[in-house]
GUVOLO-427117 format. One record per residue (C-alpha): residue number from 1; residue in one letter; chain; x, y negated, z negated. Coordinates in steps of 0.05 Angstrom, whole numbers, plus 5000, padded with zeros to 4 digits. Layout:
+-----+--------+--------+------+-------+------+
: num : residu : chaine : east : north :   up :
+-----+--------+--------+------+-------+------+
: NUM :      a :      A :    X :     Y :    Z :
...
+-----+--------+--------+------+-------+------+
***
This chain:
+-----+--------+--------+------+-------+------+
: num : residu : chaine : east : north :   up :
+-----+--------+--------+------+-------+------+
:   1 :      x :      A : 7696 :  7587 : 8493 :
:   2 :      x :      A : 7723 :  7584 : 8421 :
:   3 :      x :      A : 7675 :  7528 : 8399 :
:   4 :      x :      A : 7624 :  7578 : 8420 :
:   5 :      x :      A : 7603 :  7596 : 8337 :
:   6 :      x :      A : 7635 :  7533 : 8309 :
:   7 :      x :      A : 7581 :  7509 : 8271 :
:   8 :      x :      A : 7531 :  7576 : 8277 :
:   9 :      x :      A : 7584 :  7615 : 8238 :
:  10 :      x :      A : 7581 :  7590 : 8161 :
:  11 :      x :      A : 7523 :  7633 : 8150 :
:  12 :      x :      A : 7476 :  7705 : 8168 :
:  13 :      x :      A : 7428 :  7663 : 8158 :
:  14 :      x :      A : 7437 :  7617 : 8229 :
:  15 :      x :      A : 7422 :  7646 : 8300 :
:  16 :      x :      A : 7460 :  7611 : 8349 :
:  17 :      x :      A : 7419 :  7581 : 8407 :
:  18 :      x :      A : 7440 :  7643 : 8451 :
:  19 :      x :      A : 7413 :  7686 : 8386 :
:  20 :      x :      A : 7478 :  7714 : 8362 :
:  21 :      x :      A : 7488 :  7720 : 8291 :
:  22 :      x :      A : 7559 :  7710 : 8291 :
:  23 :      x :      A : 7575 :  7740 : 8213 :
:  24 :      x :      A : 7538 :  7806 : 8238 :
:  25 :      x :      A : 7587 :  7794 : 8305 :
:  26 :      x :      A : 7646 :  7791 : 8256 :
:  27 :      x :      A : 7627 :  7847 : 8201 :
:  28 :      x :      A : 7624 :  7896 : 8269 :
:  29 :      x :      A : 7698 :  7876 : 8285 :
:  30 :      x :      A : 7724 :  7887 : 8220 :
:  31 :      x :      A : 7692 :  7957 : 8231 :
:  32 :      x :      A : 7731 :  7968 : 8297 :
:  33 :      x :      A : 7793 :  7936 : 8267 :
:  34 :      x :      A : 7788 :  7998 : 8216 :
:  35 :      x :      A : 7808 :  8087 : 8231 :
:  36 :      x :      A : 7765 :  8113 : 8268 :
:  37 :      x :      A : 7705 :  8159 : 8234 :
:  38 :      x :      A : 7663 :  8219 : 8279 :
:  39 :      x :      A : 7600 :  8254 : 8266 :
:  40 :      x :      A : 7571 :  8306 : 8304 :
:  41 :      x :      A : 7508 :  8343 : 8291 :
:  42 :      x :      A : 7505 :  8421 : 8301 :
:  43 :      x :      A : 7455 :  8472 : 8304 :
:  44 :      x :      A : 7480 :  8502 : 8237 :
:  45 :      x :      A : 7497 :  8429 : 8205 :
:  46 :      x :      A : 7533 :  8357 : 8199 :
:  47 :      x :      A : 7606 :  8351 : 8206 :
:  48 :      x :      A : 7639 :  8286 : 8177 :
:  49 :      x :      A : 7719 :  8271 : 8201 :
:  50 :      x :      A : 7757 :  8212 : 8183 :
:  51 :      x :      A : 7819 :  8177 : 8213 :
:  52 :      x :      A : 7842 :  8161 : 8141 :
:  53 :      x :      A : 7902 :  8115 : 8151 :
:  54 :      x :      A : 7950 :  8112 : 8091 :
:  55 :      x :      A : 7973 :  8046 : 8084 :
:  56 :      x :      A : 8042 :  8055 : 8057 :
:  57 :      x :      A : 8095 :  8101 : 8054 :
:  58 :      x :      A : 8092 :  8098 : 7967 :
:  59 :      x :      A : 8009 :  8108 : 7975 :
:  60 :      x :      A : 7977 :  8177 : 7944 :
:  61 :      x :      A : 7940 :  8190 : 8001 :
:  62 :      x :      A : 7896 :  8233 : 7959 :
:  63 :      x :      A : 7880 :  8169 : 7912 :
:  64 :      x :      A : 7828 :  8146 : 7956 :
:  65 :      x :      A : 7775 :  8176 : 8017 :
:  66 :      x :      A : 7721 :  8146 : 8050 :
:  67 :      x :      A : 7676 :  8212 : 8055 :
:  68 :      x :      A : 7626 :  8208 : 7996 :
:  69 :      x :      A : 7580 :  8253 : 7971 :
:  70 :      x :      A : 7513 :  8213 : 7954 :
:  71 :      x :      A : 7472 :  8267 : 7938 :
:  72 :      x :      A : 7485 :  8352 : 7934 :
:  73 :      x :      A : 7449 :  8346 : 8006 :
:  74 :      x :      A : 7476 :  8282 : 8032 :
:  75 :      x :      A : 7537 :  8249 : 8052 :
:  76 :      x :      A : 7566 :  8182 : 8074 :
:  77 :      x :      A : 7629 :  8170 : 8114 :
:  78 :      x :      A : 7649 :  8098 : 8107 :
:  79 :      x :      A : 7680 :  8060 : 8176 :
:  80 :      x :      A : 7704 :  8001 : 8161 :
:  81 :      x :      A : 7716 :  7952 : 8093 :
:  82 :      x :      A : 7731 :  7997 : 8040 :
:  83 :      x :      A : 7702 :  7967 : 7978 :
:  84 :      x :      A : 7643 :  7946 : 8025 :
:  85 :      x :      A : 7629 :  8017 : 8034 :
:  86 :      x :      A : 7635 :  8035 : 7960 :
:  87 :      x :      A : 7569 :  7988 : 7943 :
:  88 :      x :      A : 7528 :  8030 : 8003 :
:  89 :      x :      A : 7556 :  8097 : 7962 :
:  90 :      x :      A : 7529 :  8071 : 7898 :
:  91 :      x :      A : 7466 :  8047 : 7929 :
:  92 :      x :      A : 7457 :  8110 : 7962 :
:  93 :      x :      A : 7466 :  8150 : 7894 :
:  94 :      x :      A : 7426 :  8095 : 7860 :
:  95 :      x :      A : 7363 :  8120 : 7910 :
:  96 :      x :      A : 7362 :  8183 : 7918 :
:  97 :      x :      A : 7375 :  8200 : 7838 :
:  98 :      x :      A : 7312 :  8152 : 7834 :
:  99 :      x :      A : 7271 :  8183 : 7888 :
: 100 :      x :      A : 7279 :  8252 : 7859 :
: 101 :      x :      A : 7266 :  8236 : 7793 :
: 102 :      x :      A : 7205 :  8201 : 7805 :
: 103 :      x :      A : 7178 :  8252 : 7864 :
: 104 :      x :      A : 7208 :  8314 : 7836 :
: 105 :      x :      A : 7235 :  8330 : 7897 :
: 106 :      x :      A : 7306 :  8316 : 7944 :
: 107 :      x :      A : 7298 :  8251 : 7984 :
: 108 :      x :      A : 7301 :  8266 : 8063 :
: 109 :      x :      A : 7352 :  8238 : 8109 :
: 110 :      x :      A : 7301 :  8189 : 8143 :
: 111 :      x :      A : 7279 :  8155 : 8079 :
: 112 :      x :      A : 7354 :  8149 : 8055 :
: 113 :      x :      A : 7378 :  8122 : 8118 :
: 114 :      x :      A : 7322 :  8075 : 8132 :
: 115 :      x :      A : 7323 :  8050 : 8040 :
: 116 :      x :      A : 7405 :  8040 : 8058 :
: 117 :      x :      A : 7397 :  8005 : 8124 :
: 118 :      x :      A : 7348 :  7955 : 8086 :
: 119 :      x :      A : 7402 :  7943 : 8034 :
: 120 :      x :      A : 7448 :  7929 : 8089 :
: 121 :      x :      A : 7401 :  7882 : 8126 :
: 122 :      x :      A : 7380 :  7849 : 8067 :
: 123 :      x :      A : 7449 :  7816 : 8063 :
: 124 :      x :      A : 7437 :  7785 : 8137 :
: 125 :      x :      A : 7374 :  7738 : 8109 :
: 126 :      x :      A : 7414 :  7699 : 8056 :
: 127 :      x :      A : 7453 :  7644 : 8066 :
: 128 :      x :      A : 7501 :  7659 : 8005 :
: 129 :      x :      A : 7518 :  7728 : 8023 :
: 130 :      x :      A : 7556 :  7761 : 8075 :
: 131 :      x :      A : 7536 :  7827 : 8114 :
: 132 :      x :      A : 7574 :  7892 : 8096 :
: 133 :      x :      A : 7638 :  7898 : 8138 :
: 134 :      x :      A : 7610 :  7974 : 8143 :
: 135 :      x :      A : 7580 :  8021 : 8198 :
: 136 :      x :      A : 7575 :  8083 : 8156 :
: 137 :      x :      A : 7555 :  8154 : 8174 :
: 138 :      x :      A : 7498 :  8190 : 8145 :
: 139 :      x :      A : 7489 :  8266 : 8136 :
: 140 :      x :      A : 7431 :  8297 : 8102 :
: 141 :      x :      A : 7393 :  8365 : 8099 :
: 142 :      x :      A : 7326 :  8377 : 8072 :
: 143 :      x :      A : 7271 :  8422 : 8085 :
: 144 :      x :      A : 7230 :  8377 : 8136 :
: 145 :      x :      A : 7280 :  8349 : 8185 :
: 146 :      x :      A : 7336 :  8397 : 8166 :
: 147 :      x :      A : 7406 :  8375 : 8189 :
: 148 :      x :      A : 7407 :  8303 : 8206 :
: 149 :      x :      A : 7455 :  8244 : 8221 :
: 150 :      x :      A : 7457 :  8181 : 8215 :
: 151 :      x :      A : 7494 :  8110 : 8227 :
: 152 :      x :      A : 7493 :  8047 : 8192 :
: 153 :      x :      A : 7510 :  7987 : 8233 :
: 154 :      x :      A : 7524 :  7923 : 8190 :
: 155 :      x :      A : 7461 :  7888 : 8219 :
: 156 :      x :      A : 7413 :  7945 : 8185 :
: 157 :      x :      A : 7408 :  7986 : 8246 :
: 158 :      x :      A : 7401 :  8050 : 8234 :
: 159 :      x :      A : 7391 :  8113 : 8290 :
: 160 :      x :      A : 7394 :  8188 : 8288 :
: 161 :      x :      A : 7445 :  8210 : 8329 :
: 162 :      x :      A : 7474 :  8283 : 8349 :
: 163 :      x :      A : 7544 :  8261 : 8349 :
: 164 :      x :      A : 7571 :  8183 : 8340 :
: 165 :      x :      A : 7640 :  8154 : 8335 :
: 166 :      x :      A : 7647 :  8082 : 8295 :
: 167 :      x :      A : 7720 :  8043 : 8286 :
: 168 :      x :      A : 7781 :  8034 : 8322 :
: 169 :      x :      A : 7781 :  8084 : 8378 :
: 170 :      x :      A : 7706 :  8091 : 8368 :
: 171 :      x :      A : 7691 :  8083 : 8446 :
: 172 :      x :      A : 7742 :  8137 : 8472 :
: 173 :      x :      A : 7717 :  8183 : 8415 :
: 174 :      x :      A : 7647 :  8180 : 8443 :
: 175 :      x :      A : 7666 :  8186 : 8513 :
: 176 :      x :      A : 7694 :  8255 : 8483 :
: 177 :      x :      A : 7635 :  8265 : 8445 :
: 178 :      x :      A : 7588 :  8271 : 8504 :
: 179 :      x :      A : 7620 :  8322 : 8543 :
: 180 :      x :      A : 7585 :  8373 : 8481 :
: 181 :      x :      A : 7533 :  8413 : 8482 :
: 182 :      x :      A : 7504 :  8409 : 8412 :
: 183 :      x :      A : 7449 :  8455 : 8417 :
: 184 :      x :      A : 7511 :  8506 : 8418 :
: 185 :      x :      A : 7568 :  8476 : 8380 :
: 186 :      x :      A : 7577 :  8508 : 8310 :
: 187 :      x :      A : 7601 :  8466 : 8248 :
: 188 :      x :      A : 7669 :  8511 : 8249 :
: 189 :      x :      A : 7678 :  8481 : 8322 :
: 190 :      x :      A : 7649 :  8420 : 8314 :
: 191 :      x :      A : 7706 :  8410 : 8252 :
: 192 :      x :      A : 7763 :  8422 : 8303 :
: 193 :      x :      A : 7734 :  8387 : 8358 :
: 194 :      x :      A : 7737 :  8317 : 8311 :
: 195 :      x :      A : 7808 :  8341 : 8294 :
: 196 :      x :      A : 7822 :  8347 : 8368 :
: 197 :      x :      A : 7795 :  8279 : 8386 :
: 198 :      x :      A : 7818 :  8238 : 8322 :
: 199 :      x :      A : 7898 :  8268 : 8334 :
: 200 :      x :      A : 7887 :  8257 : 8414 :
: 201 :      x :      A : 7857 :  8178 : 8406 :
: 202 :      x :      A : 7915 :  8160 : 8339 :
: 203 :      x :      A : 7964 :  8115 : 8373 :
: 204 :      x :      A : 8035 :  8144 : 8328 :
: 205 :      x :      A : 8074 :  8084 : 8359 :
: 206 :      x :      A : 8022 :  8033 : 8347 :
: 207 :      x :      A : 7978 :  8064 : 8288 :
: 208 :      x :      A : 8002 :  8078 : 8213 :
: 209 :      x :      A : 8008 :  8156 : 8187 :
: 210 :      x :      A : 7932 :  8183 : 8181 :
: 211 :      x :      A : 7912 :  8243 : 8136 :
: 212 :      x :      A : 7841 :  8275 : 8166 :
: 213 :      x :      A : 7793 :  8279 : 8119 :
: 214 :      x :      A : 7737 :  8328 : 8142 :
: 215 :      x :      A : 7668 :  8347 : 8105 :
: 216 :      x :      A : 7602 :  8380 : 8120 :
: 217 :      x :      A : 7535 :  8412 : 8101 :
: 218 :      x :      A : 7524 :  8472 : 8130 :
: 219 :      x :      A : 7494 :  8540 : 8121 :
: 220 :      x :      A : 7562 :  8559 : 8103 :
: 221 :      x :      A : 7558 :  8511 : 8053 :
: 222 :      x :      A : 7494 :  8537 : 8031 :
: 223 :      x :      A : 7466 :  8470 : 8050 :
: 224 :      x :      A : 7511 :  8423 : 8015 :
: 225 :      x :      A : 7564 :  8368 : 8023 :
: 226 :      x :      A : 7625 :  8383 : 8008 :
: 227 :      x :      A : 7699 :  8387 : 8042 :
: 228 :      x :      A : 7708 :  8440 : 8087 :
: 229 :      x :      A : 7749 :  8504 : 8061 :
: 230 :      x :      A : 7829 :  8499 : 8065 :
: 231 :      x :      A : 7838 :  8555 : 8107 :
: 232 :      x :      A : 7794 :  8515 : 8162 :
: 233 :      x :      A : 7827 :  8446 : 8149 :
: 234 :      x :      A : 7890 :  8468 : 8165 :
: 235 :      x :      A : 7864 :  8506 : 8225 :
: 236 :      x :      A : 7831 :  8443 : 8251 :
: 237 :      x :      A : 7900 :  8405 : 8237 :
: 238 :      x :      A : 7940 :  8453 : 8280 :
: 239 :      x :      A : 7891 :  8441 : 8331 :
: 240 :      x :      A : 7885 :  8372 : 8324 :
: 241 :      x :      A : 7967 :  8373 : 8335 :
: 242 :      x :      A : 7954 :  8421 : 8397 :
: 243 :      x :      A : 7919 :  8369 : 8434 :
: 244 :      x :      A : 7958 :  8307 : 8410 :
: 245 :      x :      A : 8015 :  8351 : 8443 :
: 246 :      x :      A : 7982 :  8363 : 8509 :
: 247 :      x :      A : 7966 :  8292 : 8505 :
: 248 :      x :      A : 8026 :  8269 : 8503 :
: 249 :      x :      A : 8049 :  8322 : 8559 :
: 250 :      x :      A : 7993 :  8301 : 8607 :
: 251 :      x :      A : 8021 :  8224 : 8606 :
: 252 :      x :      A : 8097 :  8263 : 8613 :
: 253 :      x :      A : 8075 :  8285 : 8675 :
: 254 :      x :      A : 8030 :  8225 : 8702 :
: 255 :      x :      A : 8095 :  8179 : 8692 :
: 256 :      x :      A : 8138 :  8227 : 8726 :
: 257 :      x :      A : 8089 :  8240 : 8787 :
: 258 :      x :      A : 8087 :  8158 : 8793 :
: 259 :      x :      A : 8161 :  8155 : 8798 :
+-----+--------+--------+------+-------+------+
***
């Protein structure tokens, strides 16, 4: 089975006879071999968290994120390559400074998405490129759609979701994810909710340290991106800790029942 791509693999630009394109195949790993990034979609706006995993103990953890603001009404949350993600974030800007200044008017969330999710796929035709090692997360207001989100998957998909998880423990955060109600859930809860689920899913004796990096637009936010307030980051960390603890309790007590 490992000679399966040999061959079909040197370029986006080759389908293998089963029709895999085996760099999209590999640009999707990289993403799950990256933290772990949640969106969910509320009633009163988008909610963008981050598993931001510092690298090294001598790292300013505050040097770098991977939540972007593209526009005052948008923002991207980048799972996966790093400097990958940074291109989409300028792209992003690129259109939607263009769009309004040629339309007088804020680009909406399903032209950005779809302009991005061409970029991306346009890097899946050409031999001498390479797709984006990215699945990025996309939240936008504006006066048509109103709240809206996103994802990005490094073949150019691109789907409106109500909540998503992409990276590393992306398929126990969505198990998690649709247990919600979203036609109730508020951004305040939606914020400790991702908390809860990125602290519950972080592996501490497999993973690296994390820092959480949360943002949203809201009507809190009087409809734009931005980092949530302090005094609700740090009450989404201690609940975030809360369930990592009661986590950790629950497998106490499975081990102990088995013995």
């Amino acid at each position: 089975m490992a000679s399966v791509g040999v061959g079909y693999d040197l370029g986006a630009s080759t389908y293998s006879p089963a029709g895999r394109v085996f760099q999209v195949e590999y640009a999707e790993k990289a993403v799950k071999s990256r933290g772990t990034v949640i969106g969910i979609c509320c009633k009163d706006g988008v909610v963008l968290g981050v598993e931001k995993i510092v690298q090294s103990k001598m790292l300013v953890a505050s040097s770098y994120k991977r939540i972007y603001s593209l526009s005052k009404h948008a923002g991207l949350a980048i799972g996966g390559v790093l400097p990958d993600g940074r291109q989409l974030v300028n792209r992003g800007r690129e259109e939607a400074s263009s769009y309004k200044k040629n339309f007088g008017v804020n680009i909406s969330g399903k032209v950005l998405s779809s302009r991005i999710a061409m970029y991306v796929h346009a890097y899946t035709e050409y031999w001498h490129l390479r797709p984006f090692g990215v699945s990025c997360l996309l939240s936008t207001y504006d006066d048509t759609d109103g709240y809206s989100l996103y994802m990005i998957e490094p073949s150019g998909e691109c789907y409106k979701y109500y909540g998503i998880a992409v990276g590393k423990g992306s398929q126990q955060a969505r198990v998690e994810l649709e247990k919600i109600d979203f036609t109730k859930l508020k951004c305040k809860d939606a914020a400790k909710k991702i908390a809860e689920i990125i602290y519950t899913i972080h592996d501490e004796t497999k993973d690296k340290p994390f820092e959480l990096e949360i943002t949203w637009i809201s009507n809190e936010s009087k409809k734009k991106h931005g980092f949530i307030p302090n005094d609700l980051y740090k009450e989404c960390i201690k609940a975030g800790e809360a369930a990592a603890a009661d986590d950790d309790s629950d497998d106490d007590d499975d081990a102990n029942n088995a013995d």
